[in-house]
C-alpha positions in Angstrom: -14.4 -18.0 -3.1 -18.2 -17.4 -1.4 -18.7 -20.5 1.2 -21.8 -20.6 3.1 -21.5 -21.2 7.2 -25.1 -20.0 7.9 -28.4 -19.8 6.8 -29.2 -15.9 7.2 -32.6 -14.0 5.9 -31.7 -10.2 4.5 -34.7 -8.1 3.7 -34.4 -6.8 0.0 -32.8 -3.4 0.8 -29.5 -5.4 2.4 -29.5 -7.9 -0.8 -29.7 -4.5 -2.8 -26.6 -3.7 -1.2 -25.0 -7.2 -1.3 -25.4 -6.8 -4.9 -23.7 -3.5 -5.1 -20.5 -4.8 -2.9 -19.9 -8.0 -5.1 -20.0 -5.7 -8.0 -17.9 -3.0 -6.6 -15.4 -6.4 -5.4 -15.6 -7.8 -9.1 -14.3 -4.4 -9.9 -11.0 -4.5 -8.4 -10.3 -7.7 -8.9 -10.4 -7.1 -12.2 -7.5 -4.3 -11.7 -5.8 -7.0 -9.0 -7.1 -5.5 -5.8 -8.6 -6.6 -2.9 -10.1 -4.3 -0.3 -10.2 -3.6 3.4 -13.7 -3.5 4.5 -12.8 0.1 5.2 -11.6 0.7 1.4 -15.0 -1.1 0.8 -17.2 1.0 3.2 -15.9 4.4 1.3 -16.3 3.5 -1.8 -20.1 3.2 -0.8 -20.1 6.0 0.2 -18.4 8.1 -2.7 -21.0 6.5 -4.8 -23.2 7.8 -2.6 -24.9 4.4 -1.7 -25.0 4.6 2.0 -23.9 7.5 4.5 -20.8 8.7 6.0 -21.3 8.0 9.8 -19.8 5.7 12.4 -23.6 4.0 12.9 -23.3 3.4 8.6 -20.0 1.9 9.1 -20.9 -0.5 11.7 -24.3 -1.4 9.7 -21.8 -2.1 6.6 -19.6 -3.9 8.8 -22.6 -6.3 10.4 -24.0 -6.8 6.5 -20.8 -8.0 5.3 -20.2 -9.9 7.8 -23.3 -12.2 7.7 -23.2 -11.9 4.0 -19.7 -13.8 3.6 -20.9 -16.2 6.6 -24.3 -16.9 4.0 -22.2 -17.6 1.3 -23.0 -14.0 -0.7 -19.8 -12.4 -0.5 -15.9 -13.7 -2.1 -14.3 -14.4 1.3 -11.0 -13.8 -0.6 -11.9 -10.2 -2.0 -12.0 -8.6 1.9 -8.7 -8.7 3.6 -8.2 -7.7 7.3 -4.3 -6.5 6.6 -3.8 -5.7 10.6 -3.6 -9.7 11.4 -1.0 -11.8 10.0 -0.2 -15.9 10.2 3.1 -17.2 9.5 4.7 -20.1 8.9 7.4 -21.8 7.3 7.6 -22.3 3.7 7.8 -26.4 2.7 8.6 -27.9 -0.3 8.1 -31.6 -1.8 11.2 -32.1 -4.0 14.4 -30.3 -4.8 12.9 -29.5 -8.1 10.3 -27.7 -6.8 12.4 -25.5 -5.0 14.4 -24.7 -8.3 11.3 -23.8 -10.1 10.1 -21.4 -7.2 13.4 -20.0 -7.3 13.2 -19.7 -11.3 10.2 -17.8 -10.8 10.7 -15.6 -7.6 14.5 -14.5 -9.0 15.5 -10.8 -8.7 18.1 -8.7 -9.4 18.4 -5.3 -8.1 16.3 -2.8 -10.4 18.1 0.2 -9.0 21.5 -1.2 -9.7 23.2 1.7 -11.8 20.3 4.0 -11.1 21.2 7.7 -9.8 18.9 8.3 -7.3 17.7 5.9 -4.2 14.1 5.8 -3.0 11.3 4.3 -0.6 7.4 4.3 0.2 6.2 4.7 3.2 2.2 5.0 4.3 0.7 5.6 7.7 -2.3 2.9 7.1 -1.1 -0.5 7.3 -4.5 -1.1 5.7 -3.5 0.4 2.7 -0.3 -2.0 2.3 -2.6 -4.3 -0.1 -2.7 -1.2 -3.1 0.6 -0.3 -2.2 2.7 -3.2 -1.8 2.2 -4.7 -5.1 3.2 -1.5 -7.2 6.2 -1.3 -4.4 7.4 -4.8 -5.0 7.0 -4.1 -9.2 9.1 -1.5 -9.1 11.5 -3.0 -6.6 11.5 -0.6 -4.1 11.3 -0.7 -0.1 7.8 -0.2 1.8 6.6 0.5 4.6 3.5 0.9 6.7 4.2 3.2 9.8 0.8 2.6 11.4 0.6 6.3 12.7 3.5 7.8 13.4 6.5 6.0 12.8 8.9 4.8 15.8 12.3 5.9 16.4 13.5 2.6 15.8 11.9 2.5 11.9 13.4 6.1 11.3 16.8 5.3 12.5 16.5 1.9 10.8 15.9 3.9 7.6 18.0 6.6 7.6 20.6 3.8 8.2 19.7 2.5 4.9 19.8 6.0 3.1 23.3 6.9 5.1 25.1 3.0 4.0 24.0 4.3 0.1 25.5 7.3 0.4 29.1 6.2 1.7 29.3 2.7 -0.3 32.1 3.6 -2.9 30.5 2.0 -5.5 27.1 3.8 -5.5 26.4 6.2 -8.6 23.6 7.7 -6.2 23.3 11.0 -6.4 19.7 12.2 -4.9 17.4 10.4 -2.7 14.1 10.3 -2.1 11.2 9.3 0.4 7.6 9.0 -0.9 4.8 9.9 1.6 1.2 8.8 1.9 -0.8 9.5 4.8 -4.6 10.9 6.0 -5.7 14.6 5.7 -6.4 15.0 9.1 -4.4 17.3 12.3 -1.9 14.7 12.7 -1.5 12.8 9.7 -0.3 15.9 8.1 2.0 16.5 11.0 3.2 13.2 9.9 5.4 14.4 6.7 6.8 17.1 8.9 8.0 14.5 11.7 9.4 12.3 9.2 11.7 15.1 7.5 12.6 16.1 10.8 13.8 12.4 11.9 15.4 11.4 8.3 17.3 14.9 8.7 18.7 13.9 12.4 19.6 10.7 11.1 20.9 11.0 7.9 22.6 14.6 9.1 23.2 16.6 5.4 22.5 14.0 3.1 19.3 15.7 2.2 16.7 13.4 1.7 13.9 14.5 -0.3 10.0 13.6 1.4 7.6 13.7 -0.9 4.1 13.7 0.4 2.3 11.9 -2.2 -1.1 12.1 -1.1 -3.7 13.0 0.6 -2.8 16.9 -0.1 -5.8 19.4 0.1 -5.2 20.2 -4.0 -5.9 15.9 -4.2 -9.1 16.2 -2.1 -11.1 19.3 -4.2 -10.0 17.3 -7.3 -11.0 13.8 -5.7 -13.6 15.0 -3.2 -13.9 11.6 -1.1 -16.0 11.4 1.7 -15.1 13.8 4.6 -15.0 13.0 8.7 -15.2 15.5 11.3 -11.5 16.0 12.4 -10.5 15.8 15.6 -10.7 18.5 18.3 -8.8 16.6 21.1 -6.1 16.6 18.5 -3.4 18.7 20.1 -2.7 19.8 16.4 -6.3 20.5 15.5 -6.4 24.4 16.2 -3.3 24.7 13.6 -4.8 22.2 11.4 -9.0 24.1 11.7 -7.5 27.5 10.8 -5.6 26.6 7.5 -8.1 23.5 6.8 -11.2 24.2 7.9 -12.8 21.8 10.2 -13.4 18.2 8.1 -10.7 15.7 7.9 -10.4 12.8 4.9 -8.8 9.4 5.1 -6.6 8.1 2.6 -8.9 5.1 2.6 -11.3 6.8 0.8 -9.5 7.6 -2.1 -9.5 5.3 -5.0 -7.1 2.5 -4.5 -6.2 2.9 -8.4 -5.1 6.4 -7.9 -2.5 5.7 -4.8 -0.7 2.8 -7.0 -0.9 5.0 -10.2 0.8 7.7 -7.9 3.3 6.2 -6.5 3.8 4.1 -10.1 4.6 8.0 -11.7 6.3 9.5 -9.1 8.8 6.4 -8.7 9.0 5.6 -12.6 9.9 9.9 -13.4 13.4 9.4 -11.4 14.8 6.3 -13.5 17.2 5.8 -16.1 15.2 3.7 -18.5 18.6 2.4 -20.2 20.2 1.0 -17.2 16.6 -0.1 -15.8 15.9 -2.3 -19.3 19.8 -3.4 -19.1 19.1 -5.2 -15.9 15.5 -6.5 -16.5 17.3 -8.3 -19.2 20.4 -9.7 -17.7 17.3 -10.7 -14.9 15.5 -12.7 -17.5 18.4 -14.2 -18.9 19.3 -15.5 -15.3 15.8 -16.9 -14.6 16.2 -19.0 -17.8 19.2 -20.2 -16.2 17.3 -21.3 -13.1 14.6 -22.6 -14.8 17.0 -24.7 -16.7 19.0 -26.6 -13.7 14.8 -27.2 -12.6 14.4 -29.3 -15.5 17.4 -31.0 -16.1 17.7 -31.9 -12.5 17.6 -36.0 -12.1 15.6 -37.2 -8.7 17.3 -39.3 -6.9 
C-alpha cells in the first residue's frame, strides 16, 4: 500500500528511477516476493540501472526512502527482515480459532521419508525468499547471520542425533543445505559448519550441501561483484584460488535461491509416501473445518 507522509520534489532522473523500482517490486510480487532494500539495490544494478558502489547504495537508500514517505513506493513490498515485533495472537470467538486451526493444520511431510534434512543461510535478509519454499516443503530453516553459534550447531546436531536413535525412524541419510556469500569468509562458512555438525553428531555423517553462491553459480549468473576483503584473515587463501572480487548472495535472483533449494530438497523424497500424507493432511483439515462450522455459540 503507497501512503503519503510528505510532500517531497524529485527531479526527473529520481522519478525515472522510482518508476523502475515499482516496476521491478510489481515483478516479485507477482512471483510472491518482497525484497530487502538490498535485494532491491542489486537488482539495479544487474540491470545495470545504477552503479555498484557504497555512495550508489546510500543514494538508492535516501531515494527510497523519501519515495515511500511521498507516497510513490508500496510500503508493503520493502521489508527490513533484521527487526521483528511480536505479540500475542487474539481471537474473537471459539469458532474463529477452529477455522485458523482448519487452515494452519500440518502433518509431518517427512513422515515415512528416508532421508532428514534442513536449510540454513548466512543472511537473515534473505529469510523472506527462503522461508516460504522452507515452510512448503516442511522443512526446518534457519538464518545464521554470519557464522553460526555453538549453541545453533549443537542445537542442530541435537536434532539430526534424536533422528537417528528414535526406533521408529526409517531415516537413512541426512542432509544439510547451505547458502551463503562468495566472499573469504562466507565460503569458510560451509567448511565450519561440516566441522561442527561432525563434532556433534560424531559418525552420523551429515551431508552439507552448499547450495549457492559457488564460483560455477557466479560465471553462469554473473551478479554484481564487491571488492572482498583484505582485513579478512582468510582473504590471502580466498585472493589466490578466487581472484580478488567477492559476490553477495543478495544479488542473485531471489527466484533462483527458492527454485534451488525447491530441486535440491524435492530430488531426496519418496513421492508415494509424500502424496500418502498430503492426503491423510487434507482429509484431517476437512475434519477441522467441520467442528468450525457445526460449532453452536454459546
Amino acid at each position: 500500500m503507497r501512503q503519503k507522509f510528505i510532500a517531497h520534489a524529485f527531479n526527473i532522473a529520481s522519478i525515472t528511477l522510482i518508476e523502475t523500482i515499482n516496476s521491478i517490486l510489481e515483478e516479485y510480487k507477482k512471483m510472491g516476493y518482497k525484497l530487502s532494500l538490498r535485494q532491491l539495490y542489486y537488482q539495479l544494478v544487474a540491470r545495470d540501472f545504477i552503479e555498484n558502489t557504497v555512495r550508489s547504495y546510500k543514494r538508492t537508500g535516501d531515494l527510497v526512502s523519501n519515495a515511500r514517505l511521498a507516497g510513490l513506493v508500496d510500503w508493503e513490498m520493502i521489508e527490513d527482515r533484521g527487526r521483528e515485533s511480536v505479540i500475542n495472537t487474539h481471537w474473537t470467538s471459539p469458532v474463529e480459532i477452529l477455522q485458523s486451526a482448519a487452515l494452519g493444520f500440518r502433518l509431518d511431510r517427512w513422515e515415512g521419508q528416508p532421508c532428514y534434512c534442513e536449510v540454513m543461510v548466512e543472511k537473515d535478509a534473505l529469510s523472506g525468499i527462503l522461508l516460504p519454499v522452507c515452510r512448503e516443503l516442511d522443512i526446518r530453516f534457519s538464518a545464521n547471520k554470519g557464522y553460526s553459534s555453538s549453541s545453533a550447531m549443537y542445537e542442530a546436531g541435537k536434532r539430526f542425533a534424536a533422528m537417528a536413535s528414535d526406533p521408529e525412524s526409517v531415516v537413512k541419510a541426512y542432509h544439510l543445505f547451505y547458502l551463503g556469500d562468495h566472499d573469504p569468509s562466507g565460503v569458510d562458512m560451509t567448511r565450519d559448519i561440516e566441522d561442527r555438525l561432525s563434532l556433534f553428531t560424531g559418525d552420523l555423517g551429515v551431508q552439507v550441501h552448499r547450495l549457492a553462491l559457488n564460483f560455477e553459480q557466479v560465471q553462469r549468473w554473473n551478479p554484481p561483484e564487491n571488492p572482498a576483503k583484505e582485513s579478512d584473515s582468510r582473504y590471502a587463501a580466498y585472493a589466490e584460488k578466487f581472484g580478488e572480487s567477492s559476490w553477495e548472495l543478495d544479488a542473485v535472483e531471489p527466484g533462483e535461491l527458492a527454485q534451488l533449494v525447491r530441486t535440491n530438497v524435492l530430488d531426496l523424497i519418496d513421492r508415494t509416501q509424500w502424496t500418502k500424507i498430503a492426503q491423510r493432511e487434507t482429509n484431517m483439515k476437512a475434519d477441522l473445518a467441520r467442528l468450525a462450522v457445526n460449532y453452536d455459540e454459546p
